[in-house]
Structure formats: C-alpha cells, structure tokens
C-alpha positions in Angstrom: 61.4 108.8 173.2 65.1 110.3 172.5 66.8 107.8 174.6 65.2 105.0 173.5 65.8 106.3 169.5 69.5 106.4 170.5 69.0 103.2 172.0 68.1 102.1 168.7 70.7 104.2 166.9 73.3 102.3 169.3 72.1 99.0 168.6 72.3 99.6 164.2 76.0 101.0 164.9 76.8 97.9 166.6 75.3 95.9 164.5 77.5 97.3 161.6 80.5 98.8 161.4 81.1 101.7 163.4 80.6 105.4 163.4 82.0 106.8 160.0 82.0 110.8 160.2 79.9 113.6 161.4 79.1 116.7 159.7 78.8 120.1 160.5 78.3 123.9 158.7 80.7 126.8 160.0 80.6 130.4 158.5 84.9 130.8 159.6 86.3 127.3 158.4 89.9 128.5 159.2 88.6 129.0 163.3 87.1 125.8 162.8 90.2 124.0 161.7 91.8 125.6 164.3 89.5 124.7 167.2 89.8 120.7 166.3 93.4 120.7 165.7 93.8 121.7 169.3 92.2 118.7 170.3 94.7 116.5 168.7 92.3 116.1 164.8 94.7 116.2 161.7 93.6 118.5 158.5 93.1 115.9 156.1 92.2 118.3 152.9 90.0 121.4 152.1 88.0 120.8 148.8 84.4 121.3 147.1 81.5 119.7 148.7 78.2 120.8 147.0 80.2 123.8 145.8 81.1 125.4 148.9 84.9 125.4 150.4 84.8 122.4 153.0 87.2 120.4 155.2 88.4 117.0 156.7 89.7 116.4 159.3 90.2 112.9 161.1 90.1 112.5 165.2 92.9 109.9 166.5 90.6 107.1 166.7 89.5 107.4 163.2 86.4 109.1 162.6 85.9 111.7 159.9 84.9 115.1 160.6 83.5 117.1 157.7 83.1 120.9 157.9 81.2 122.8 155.1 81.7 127.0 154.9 78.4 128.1 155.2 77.0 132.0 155.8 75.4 133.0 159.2 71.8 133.1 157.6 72.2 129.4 156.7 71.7 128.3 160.2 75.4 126.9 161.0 75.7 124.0 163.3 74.7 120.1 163.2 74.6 118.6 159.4 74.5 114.7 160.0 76.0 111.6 161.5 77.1 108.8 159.3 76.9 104.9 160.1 79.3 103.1 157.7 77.7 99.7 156.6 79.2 96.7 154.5 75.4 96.6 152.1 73.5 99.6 151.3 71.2 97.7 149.9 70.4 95.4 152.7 70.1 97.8 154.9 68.1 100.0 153.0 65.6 96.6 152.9 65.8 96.1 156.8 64.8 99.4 157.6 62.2 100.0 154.7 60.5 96.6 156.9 61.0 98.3 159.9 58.4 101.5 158.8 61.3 104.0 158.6 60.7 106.9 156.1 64.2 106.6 153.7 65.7 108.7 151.5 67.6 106.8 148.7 69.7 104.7 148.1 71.7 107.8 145.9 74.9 107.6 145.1 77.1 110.6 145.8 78.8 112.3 143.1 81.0 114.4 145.6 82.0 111.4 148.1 81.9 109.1 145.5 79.9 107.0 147.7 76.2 105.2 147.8 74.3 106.5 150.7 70.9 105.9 152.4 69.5 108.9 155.1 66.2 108.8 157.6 65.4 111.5 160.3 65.0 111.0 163.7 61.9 112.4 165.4 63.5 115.7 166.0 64.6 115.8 162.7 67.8 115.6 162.8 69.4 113.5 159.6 70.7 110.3 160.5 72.7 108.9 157.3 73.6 105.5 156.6 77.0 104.7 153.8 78.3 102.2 152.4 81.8 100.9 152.8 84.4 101.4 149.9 
C-alpha cells in the first residue's frame, strides 16, 4: 500500500510542478543549521512561523527546507512535504473527485500563501501550495 501511495504521490508531483519544501521540528535549531550547511544548504533567514523561532534554508537544486524550534515533548521530527501547484483551486476539485479527505483551501497568514493538505494512510501530512 505505501509504494503504490508514493506511486501516486510521484505521479501528482509530475503532473505539477515540482517538489517545493519539506518541513521538519528540531528542539536545537542552531545544530540543525549547522548539520545542512555541511551538506552544501544556504541559511536563507530565521523568523516566526506560528510563533516559534524557525529557519530556511534552501538545498542547491532549489528546494526549501523549513525548520521550526520545537521542545523535546513535542515529538521533533517529520512536519510535511509540499507539492507546489499553478491552481489551488483545481486541484483541490481533482482530488475532492478522487475521495481524498482535504483540508482547505486556507490561506496562510505566515507564508503568505493559499494551501490545500491530505494525509497519507500512515498519517503523515502531505501538503499541496499554490505558486506565487
């Protein structure tokens, strides 16, 4: 059942854009900088995300990575993946046909972007936004 969800997952990526960032929780976001500038990722900024410290950083073929400061009791590790897509809206409508259970369309006050998200069976969040 996984491979043929990321299978599926593939196939959506392909058929829009490309990967846009992934997100993940640290409690030491200092270490964490640290750890993916040594393999070649550039600080973009530290800021507020949902009012907790956070970073970006961007890899050198593009893709965003988003670190939030978390505490150890909040279960650090895996936040999201994020599909960039040209039409939140259509793609909201292709997947609301295809059964999937959606959350959204919302539009992001700290990203400043309109966003869809669905779970995979593990429930792990899978989320869909919309090119600027």
């Amino acid at each position: 059942m996984v491979n043929d969800l990321w299978f599926v997952i593939s196939c959506f990526i392909m058929k829009h854009l490309r990967m846009d960032h992934i997100h993940f929780f640290a409690t030491d976001l200092d270490k964490a900088v640290e750890f993916y500038e040594g393999l070649g990722c550039e600080l973009v900024r530290r800021f507020k995300h949902s009012n907790r410290e956070a970073v970006q950083l961007k890899t050198q073929f593009g893709m965003t990575i988003d670190i939030n400061k978390t505490r150890a009791a909040d279960n650090p590790g895996y936040s999201h993946f994020s599909i960039l897509v040209e039409d939140i809206q259509s793609v909201h409508e292709e997947l609301m046909e295809k059964g999937y259970g959606i959350d959204g369309p919302v539009y992001n006050e700290d990203t400043k972007r309109h966003i869809i998200t669905v779970r995979d069976p593990n429930g792990f969040l899978v989320q869909m936004v919309e090119k600027e």
